[in-house]
N, C-alpha and C positions, 0 to 999 in steps of 0.2 A: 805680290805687291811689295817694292823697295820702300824703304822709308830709313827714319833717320830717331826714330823711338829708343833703340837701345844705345846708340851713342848720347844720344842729349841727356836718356835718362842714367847713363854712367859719369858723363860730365855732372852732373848735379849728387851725384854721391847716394842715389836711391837706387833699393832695392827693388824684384820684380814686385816681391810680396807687398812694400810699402806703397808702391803706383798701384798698385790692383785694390787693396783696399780707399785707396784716394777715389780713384773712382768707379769703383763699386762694381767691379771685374774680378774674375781670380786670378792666381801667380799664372797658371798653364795657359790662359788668353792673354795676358800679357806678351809672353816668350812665344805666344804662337803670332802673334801682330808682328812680335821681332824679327821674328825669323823670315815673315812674308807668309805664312802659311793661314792666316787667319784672315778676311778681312770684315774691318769692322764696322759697325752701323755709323755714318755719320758724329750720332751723337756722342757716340764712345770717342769717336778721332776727337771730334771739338771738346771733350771731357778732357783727354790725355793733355791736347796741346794747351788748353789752361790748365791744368795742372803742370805741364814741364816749363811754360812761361813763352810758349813760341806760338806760330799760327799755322794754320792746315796746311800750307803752301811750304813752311818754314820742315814739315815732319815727313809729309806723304806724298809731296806734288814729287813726279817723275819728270825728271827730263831728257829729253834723250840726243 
């Protein structure tokens, strides 16, 4: 799965460890959502994208 998690969360100047305890994730699901290798339950995606200030559409919507 693409997404747009590790750019938004580099624009904003946080680390993986500092997003993962925001919401309540660890660094290694973090970096594995980045990578596309994880995917994650709903409410982790709507956790992250209020936490990076963007919306589900704005992080993980594909278009092709």
């Amino acid at each position: 799965m693409k997404n747009k998690v590790k750019i938004t969360r580099m624009e904003l100047s946080i680390t993986q460890e500092q997003l993962a305890k925001k919401v309540g994730a660890t660094r290694q699901t973090i970096g594995l959502i980045e990578k596309g290798e994880y995917n994650p339950s709903l409410h982790l995606c709507m956790t992250i994208a209020k936490e990076l200030g963007k919306t589900l559409d704005e992080l993980f919507w594909e278009v092709e």
